[in-house]
C-alpha positions in Angstrom: 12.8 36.5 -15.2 12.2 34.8 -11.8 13.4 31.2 -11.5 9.8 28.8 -10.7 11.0 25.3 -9.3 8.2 22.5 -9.1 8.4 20.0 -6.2 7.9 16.8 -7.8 7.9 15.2 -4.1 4.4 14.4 -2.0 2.7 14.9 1.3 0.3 12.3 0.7 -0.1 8.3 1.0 0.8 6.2 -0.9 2.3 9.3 -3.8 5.2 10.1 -0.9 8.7 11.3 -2.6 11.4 9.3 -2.3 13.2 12.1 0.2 9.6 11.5 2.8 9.5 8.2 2.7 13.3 8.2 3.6 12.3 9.9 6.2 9.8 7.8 7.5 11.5 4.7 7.0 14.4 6.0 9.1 11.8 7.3 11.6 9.7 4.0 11.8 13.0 2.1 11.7 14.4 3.8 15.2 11.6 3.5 16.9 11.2 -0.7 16.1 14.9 -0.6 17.0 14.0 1.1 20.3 11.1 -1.3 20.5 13.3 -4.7 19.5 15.9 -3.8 21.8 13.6 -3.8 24.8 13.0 -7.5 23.8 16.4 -8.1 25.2 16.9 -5.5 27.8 13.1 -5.1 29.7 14.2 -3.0 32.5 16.3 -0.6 30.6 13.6 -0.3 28.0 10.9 0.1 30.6 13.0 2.8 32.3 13.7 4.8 29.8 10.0 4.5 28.1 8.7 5.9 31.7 11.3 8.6 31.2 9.6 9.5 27.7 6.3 9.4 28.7 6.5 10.9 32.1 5.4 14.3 31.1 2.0 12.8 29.8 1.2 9.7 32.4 -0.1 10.2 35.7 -0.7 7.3 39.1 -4.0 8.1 40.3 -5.4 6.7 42.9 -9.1 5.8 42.7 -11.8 4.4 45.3 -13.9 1.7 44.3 -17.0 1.8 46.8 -18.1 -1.8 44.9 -14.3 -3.4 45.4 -14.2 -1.0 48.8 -10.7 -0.7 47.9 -7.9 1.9 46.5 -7.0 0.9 43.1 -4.0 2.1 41.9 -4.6 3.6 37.7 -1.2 3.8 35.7 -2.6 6.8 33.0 -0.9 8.0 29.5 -2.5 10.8 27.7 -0.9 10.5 24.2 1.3 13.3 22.9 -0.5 16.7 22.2 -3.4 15.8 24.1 -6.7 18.0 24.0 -8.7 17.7 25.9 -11.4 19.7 24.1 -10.8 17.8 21.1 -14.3 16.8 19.2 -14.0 13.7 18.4 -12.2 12.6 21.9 -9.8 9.4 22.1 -10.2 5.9 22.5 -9.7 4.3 26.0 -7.6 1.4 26.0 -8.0 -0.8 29.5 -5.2 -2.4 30.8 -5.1 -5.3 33.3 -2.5 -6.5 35.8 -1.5 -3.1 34.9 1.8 -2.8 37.1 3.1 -5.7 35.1 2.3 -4.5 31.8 0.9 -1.0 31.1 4.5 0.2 30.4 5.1 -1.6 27.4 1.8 0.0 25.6 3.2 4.0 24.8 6.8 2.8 23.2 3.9 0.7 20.5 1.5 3.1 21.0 4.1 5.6 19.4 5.5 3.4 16.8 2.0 2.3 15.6 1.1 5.8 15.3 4.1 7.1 13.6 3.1 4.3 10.5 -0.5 5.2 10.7 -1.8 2.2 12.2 -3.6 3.6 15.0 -4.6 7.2 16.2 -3.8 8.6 19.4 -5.7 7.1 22.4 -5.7 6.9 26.1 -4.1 4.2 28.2 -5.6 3.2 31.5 -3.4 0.0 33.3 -5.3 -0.7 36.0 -3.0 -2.2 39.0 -3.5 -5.1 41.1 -3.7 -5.1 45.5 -1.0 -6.7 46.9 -1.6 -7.8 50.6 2.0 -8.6 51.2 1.5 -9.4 54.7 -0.9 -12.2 53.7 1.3 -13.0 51.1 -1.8 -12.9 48.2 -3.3 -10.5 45.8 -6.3 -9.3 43.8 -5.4 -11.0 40.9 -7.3 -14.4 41.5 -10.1 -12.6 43.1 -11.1 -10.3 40.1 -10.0 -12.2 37.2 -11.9 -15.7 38.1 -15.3 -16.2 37.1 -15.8 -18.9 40.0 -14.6 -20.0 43.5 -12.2 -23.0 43.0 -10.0 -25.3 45.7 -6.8 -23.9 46.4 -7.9 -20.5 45.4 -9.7 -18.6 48.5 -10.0 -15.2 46.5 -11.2 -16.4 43.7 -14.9 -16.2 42.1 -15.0 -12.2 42.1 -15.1 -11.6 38.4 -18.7 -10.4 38.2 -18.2 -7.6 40.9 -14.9 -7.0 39.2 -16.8 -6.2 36.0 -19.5 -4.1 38.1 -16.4 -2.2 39.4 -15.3 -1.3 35.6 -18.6 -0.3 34.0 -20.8 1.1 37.1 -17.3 3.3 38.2 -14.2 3.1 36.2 -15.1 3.7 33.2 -17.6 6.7 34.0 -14.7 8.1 35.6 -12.4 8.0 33.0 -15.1 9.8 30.5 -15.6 12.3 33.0 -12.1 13.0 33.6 -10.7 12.6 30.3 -11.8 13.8 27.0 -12.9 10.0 26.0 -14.5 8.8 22.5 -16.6 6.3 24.4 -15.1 4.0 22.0 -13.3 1.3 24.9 -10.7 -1.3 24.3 -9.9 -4.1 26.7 -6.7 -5.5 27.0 -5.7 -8.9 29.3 -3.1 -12.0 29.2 -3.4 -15.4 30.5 -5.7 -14.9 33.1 -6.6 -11.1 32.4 -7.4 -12.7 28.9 -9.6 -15.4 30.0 -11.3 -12.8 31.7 -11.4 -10.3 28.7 -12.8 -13.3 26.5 -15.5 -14.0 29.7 -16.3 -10.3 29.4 -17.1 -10.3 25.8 -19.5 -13.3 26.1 -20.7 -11.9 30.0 -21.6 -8.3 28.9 -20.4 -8.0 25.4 -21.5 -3.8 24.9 -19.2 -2.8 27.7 -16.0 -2.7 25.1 -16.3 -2.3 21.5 -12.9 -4.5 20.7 -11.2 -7.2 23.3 -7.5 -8.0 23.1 -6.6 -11.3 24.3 -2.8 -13.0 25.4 -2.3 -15.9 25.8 -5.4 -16.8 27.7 -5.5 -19.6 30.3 -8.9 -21.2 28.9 -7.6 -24.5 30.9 -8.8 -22.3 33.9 -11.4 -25.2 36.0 -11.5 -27.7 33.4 -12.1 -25.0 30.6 -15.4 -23.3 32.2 -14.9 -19.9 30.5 -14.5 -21.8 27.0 -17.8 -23.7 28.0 -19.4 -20.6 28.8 -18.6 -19.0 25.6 -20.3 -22.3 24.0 -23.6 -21.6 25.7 -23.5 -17.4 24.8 -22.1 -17.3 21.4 -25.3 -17.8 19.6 -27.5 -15.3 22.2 -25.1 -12.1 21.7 -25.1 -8.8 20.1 -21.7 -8.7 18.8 -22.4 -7.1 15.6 -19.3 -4.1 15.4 -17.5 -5.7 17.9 -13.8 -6.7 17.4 -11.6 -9.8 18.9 -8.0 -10.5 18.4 -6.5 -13.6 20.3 -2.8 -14.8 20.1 -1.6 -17.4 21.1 1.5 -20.1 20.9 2.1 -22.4 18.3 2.3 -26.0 19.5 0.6 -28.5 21.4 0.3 -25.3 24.3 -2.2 -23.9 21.8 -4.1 -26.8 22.6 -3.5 -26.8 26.0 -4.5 -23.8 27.1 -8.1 -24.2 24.9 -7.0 -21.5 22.2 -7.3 -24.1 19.3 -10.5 -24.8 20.8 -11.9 -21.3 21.1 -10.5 -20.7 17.7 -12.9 -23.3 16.2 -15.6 -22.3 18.1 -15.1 -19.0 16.7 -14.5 -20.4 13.2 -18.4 -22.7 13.3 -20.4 -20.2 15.1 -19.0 -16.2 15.4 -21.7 -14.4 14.5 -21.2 -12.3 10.7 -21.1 -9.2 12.5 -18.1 -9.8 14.5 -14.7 -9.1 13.1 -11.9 -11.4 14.9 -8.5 -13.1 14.4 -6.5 -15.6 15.8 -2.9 -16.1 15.3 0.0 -17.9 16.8 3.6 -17.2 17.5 6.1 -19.3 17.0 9.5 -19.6 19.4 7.8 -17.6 22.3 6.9 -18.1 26.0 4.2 -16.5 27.8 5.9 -14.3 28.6 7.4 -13.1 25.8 4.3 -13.4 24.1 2.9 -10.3 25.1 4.8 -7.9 23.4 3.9 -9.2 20.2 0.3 -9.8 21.1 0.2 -6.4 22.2 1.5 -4.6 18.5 -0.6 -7.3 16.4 -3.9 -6.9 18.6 -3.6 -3.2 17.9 -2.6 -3.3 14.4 -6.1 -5.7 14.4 -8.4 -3.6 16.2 -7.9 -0.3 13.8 -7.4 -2.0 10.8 -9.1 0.6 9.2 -7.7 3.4 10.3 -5.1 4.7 7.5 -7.3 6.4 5.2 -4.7 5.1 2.4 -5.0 1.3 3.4 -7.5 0.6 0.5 -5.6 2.6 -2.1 -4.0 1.2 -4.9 -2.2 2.3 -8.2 -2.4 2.7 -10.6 -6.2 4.0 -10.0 -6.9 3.9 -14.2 -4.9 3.5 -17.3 -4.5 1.5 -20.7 -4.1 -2.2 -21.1 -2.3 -3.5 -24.1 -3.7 -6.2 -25.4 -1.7 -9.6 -24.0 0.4 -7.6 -21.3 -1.4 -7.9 -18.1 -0.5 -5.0 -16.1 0.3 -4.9 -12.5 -1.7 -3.2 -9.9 0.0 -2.8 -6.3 -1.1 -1.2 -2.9 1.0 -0.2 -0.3 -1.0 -1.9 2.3 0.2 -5.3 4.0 -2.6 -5.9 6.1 -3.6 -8.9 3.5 -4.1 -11.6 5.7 -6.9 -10.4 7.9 -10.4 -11.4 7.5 -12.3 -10.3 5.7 -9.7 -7.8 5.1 -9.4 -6.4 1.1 -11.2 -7.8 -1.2 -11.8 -6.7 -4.9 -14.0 -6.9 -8.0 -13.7 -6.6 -11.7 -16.7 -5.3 -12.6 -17.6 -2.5 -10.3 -20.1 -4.0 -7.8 -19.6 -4.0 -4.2 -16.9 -6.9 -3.1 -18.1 -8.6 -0.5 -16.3 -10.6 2.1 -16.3 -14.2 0.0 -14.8 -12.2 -3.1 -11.5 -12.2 -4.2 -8.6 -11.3 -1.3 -6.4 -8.2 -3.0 -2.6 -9.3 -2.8 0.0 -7.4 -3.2 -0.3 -7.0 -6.5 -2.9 -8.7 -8.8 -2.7 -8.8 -12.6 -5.2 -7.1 -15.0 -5.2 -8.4 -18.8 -9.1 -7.2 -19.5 -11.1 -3.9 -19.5 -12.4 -3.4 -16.0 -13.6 -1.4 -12.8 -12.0 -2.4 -10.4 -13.4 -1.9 -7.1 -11.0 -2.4 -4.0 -12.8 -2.6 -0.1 -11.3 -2.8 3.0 -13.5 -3.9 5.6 -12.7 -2.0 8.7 -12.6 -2.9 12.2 -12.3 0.5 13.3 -14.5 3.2 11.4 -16.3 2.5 8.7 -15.2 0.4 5.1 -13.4 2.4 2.8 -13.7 1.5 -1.2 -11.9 3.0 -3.8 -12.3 2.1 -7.8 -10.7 2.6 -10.8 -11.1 2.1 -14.4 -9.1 0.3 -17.3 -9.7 0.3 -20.7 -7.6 -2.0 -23.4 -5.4 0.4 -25.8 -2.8 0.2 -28.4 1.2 1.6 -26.9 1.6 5.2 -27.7 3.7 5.3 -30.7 6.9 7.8 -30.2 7.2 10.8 -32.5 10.2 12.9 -33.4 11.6 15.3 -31.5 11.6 18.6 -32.4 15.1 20.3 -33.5 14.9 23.3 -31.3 14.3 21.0 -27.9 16.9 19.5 -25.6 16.7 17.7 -22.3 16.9 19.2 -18.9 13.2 19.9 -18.3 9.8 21.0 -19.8 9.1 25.0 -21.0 6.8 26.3 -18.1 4.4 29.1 -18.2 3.1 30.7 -15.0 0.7 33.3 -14.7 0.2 34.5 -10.9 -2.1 37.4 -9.8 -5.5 38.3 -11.1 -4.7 37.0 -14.0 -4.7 33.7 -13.4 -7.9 33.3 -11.9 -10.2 35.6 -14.4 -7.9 36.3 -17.7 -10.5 38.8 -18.2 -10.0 40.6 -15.2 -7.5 43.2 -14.6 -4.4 43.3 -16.2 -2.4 42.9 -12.1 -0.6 39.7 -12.8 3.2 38.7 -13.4 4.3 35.9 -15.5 7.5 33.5 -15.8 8.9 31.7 -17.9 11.3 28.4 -18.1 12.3 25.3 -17.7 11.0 23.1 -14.8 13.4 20.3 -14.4 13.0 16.7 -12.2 12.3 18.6 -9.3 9.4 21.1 -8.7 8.5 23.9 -6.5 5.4 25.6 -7.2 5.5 29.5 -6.8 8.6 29.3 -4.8 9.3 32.6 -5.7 6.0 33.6 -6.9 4.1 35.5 -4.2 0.7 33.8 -2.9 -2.3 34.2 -4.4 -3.8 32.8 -7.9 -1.8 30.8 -9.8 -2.0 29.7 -13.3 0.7 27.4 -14.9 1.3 25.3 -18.3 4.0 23.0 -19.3 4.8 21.9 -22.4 7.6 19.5 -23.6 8.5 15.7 -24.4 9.0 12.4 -22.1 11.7 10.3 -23.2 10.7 6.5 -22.7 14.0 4.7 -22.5 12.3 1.1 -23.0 8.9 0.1 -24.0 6.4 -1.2 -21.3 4.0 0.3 -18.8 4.5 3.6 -17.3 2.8 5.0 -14.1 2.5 9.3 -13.8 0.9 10.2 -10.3 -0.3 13.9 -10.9 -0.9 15.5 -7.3 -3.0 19.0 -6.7 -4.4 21.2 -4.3 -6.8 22.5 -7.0 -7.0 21.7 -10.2 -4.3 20.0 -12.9 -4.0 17.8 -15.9 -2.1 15.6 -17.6 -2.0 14.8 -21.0 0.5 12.9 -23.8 0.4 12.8 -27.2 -2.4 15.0 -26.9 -4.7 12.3 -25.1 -6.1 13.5 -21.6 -4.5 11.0 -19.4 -6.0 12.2 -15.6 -7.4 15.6 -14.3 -7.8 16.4 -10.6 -10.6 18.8 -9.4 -10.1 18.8 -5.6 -13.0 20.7 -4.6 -15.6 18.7 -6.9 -14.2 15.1 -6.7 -12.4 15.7 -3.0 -9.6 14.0 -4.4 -6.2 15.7 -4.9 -4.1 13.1 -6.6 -4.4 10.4 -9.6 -2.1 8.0 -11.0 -2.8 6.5 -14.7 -0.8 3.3 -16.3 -0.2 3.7 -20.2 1.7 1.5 -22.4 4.6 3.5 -24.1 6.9 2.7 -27.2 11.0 3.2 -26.8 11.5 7.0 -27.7 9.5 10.4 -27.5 6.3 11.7 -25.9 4.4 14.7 -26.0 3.7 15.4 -22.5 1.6 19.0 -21.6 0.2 20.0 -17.9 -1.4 22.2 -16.4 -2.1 23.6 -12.7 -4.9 25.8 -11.6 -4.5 27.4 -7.9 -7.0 30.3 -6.1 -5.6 30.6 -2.7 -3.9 29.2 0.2 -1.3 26.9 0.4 0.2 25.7 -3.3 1.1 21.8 -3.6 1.9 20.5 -7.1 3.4 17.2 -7.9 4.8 15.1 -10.7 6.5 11.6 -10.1 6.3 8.5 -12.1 7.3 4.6 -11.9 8.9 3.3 -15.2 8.9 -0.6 -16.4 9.2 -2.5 -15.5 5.9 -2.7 -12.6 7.4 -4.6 -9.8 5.3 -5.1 -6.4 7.6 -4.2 -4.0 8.0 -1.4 -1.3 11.3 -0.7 -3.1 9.5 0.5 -6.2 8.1 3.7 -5.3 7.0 6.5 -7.3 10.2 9.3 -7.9 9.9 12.1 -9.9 10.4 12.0 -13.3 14.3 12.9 -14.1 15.5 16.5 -16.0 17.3 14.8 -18.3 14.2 12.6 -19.6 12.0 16.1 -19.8 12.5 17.9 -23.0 12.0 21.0 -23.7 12.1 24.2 -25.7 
C-alpha cells in the first residue's frame, strides 16, 4: 500500500504551523534588526537601503508650470510591481523628500512582510536649494503666511495648487495609482500636512503628521484648524499625529491639537495621537513613520478581527479564554465586541488580548478599519458538561489514527465508475494530503482516539480546501464547506476529562490544489503569542 502523510501545518492566519511561523518570526525579526540598526548607524543604513531598492526607485525630474520650477521626485515602485494591476497602489507623498524619503522602503518592507500594509508607491518630493543665496524652498512651500525674518515664506496655497492641479495627476498617469493618496510631513512638513487636511481635506484620504511645529506664528495653523473643524467633510478620512512626551508636547501645540481633536473631530474621522518618550525630533521620525503606517491601514490584514476559538463548549464555572492574534488594541475605535450577536459599535466593549467567556453567547468581534472596510467575525458558545473519557479499545496503540483514502472517481461519485485507488494506514502528528496520491478527487476518513493527558479545555483548528469534519465522541464538533460558507478553517474549544477520546474526520477534495490540516492547543489556554496552535502529537493519536 502507498504511504498517505497529512500535513498538520497551515498557510493561513492566525492557524500558521509552528515550522511557518518560525519562519516568519525569523523573517520579521531580520528585517526590525536591519531597521533597529539603522537607528544607530543612519548613513550605513540609508546606503545600503538605496542599494536594495535601487532596481525599483527612480529621480525624476518634473516641471511645475505653477512653482515655475524643476522639482526634483525621489520614486519607489514596491517589489513586483504591475503596472496593469486592477486594483492599482496607494501613493504615499513624501515631503522634504531628500531628507527623508529613504527611510520609507526598509518600513515599507518590514510592514509588509507582517501584513500591516500592502504594497504602495512612494513619492518624496525634494526641496530647491539656492545655495548661492544661501536659502531654500522649504519656508516658501510649507508656510501658510508671510512672517518677519522669513522672506520666502507664505507660499503654502500655491504649494498645494502645485500638488493637486499637477503632481498628483502626474503620478496617476504615470503610475498604475489606486487614487487612494497618503500625505506624509514633519515639523514643518507636518504643520503643513495638518493645514492641508483642514485647507482642502479631499485631496488625501489619510495625513501623517511628525512632530509638527504648531508654535509656527503664534500657533495660526492650530487656530485655523479651530475655525474649519466643524465646516469639513472628513468622514473616511484618516489622521495619525506623534509627537514627544513632555512639556515639548505642549510647546509645539500637539497637546493642544490633540484636545481639539478629542471635543470636536467629527464621528467620521478616524485619528490618533501618541507620544514618544526618550526621543528628539529628530529621532522621532522613524517611529512616527512605522506607527503612522501601521495607523493608516489598520484594517488591512484580513485576519486582524479573528479570534479562537470561533465556537465551542463552556463548562459550567470555568470561563474559557478567547485570544486573537492581533495587537492593534489600543486604537480607537479599534476592536470592539458583543455577547449577544448585535453589531458592536465603537462605545462597546474594547476586545483585549484575551477576554473570558463563563456564559452561552455570540460573540461578535469588529474591527473598525481605517483602511477598507470593517471586518466582523462571530462565533458561538454554548454551556456543556466535559466529555467523559471511555476505554480504549484492546486492539489500538498510539502512533496515529487508521486513515482511509479513496482518490479517483471514486471519491467524488461512489456510484460512478469503479477508476479509483485506495490506502490505507496510520496518519501520525504530521500530515500530508495525497502526497503520493495522484491529483484529482479525493476522499478520506480517519478513525481513532485522542488521549487527553489533563482535564481542561482543548482547542482543534480543522483547516480545508473543500470540505472536512470533525467529530469526538461521536458529537459533530465543526465542519468546513469552503465553497458555501467561503471559509476554509474552524477552530472549536471543548472541555475534556483526563484519558480517551473518540476522534473521527473526514476530508472531501474535487480538484486543484489539496490542503488539509489538523493542529490543536491543549490546557491550559494561555494569551500569549507563545501559545500557538501545533499539531496534535503521534503518540497522543491512537489507532487501529
Amino acid at each position: 500500500m502507498a504511504a498517505v502523510r497529512f500535513a498538520g501545518g497551515s498557510r493561513t492566519h492566525p492557524q500558521r504551523s509552528i515550522r511557518g511561523r518560525g519562519a516568519l518570526f525569523r523573517r520579521s525579526f531580520m528585517a526590525l534588526f536591519t531597521a533597529l540598526l539603522g537607528l544607530g548607524t543612519t548613513l550605513v543604513f540609508a546606503q545600503q537601503s538605496a542599494a536594495a531598492d535601487a532596481a525599483h526607485s527612480a529621480t525624476e525630474t518634473f516641471h511645475s508650470e505653477v512653482l515655475g520650477e524643476d522639482r526634483i521626485l525621489e520614486i519607489y515602485l514596491p517589489d513586483g510591481y504591475d503596472a496593469h494591476k486592477a486594483s492599482g497602489y496607494d501613493v504615499i507623498y513624501v515631503l522634504d523628500g531628500e531628507m527623508l524619503v529613504r527611510f520609507f522602503p526598509p518600513v515599507r518592507a518590514f510592514a509588509e512582510e507582517n501584513e500591516l500594509m500592502p504594497p504602495v508607491i512612494i513619492v518624496g518630493i525634494n526641496n530647491v536649494y539656492w545655495y548661492d543665496r544661501g536659502q531654500d524652498s522649504r519656508e516658501r512651500d510649507l508656510l501658510p503666511a508671510h512672517v518677519a525674518g522669513s522672506p520666502l515664506s507664505g507660499g503654502a496655497d500655491k504649494f498645494l495648487s502645485f500638488l493637486s492641479s499637477e503632481l498628483i495627476p502626474h503620478i496617476n498617469a504615470e503610475y498604475n495609482g489606486s487614487g487612494r493618496n497618503i500625505l506624509f510631513g514633519h515639523s514643518y512638513a507636518g504643520m503643513f500636512a495638518l493645514y492641508t487636511l483642514f485647507k482642502q481635506p479631499q485631496l488625501f484620504d489619510s495625513y501623517i503628521v511628525s512632530d509638527p511645529a504648531l508654535w509656527w506664528n503664534d500657533g495660526a495653523v492650530l487656530a485655523f484648524a479651530q475655525r474649519q473643524i466643524g465646516n469639513l467633510p472628513l468622514s473616511g478620512k484618516s489622521l495619525f499625529i506623534g509627537g514627544r512626551s513632555g512639556q515639548i508636547n505642549e510647546a509645539f501645540g500637539i497637546k493642544q491639537m490633540t484636545a481639539l481633536l478629542r471635543a470636536r473631530a467629527p464621528a467620521g474621522l478616524r485619528w490618533h495621537s501618541e507620544t514618544q518618550q526618550d526621543e528628539d525630533h529628530g529621532s522621532v521620525r522613524l517611529k512616527n513613520i512605522y506607527d503612522g503606517l501601521k495607523f493608516v491601514y489598520f484594517g488591512h490584514s484580513p485576519s486582524m478581527a479573528d479570534f479562537f476559538p470561533r465556537n465551542g463548549i463552556i463548562a459550567r464555572g470555568k470561563p474559557a479564554t478567547i485570544m486573537t492574534y492581533s495587537s492593534f488594541l489600543g486604537h480607537e475605535p479599534g476592536i470592539r465586541f458583543t455577547l449577544d450577536g448585535s453589531d458592536p459599535k465603537p462605545d462597546s466593549p474594547r476586545f483585549d488580548y484575551g477576554i473570558k467567556i463563563s456564559r452561552p453567547a455570540k460573540l461578535t468581534v469588529k474591527q473598525f478599519s481605517n483602511w477598507g472596510p470593517d471586518k466582523i467575525r462571530s462565533g458561538r458558545f454554548v454551556m456543556g458538561q466535559p466529555f467523559a473519557s471511555e476505554p480504549l479499545p484492546a486492539s489500538f496503540s498510539p502512533g496515529g489514527l487508521h486513515y482511509r483514502c479513496v482518490a479517483g472517481s471514486a471519491a467524488a461519485d461512489p456510484a460512478a465508475s469503479k477508476q479509483s485507488h485506495e490506502t490505507n494506514g496510520r496518519a501520525g502528528g504530521t500530515f500530508d494530503v495525497g502526497s503520493q496520491i495522484q491529483p484529482g478527487p479525493l476522499s478520506c476518513e480517519l478513525d481513532g482516539h485522542f488521549k487527553a493527558v489533563a482535564a481542561g479545555y482543548y482547542v482543534f483548528f480543522l483547516e480545508a480546501d473543500a470540505q472536512a469534519s470533525l467529530s469526538m465522541d461521536g458529537r459533530t464538533l465543526m465542519a468546513i464547506n469552503a465553497a458555501a460558507d467561503q471559509q476554509t478553517e474552524g477552530s472549536f474549544l471543548v472541555p475534556l476529562m483526563k484519558g480517551m477520546h473518540r476522534i473521527h474526520i473526514e476530508y472531501r477534495h474535487d480538484r486543484g490544489d489539496r490542503h488539509f490540516a489538523f493542529n490543536y492547543l491543549p490546557p491550559p489556554l494561555q494569551p500569549t503569542l507563545a501559545h500557538l496552535p501545533i499539531p496534535v502529537p503521534a503518540d497522543l493519536l491512537y489507532g487501529r
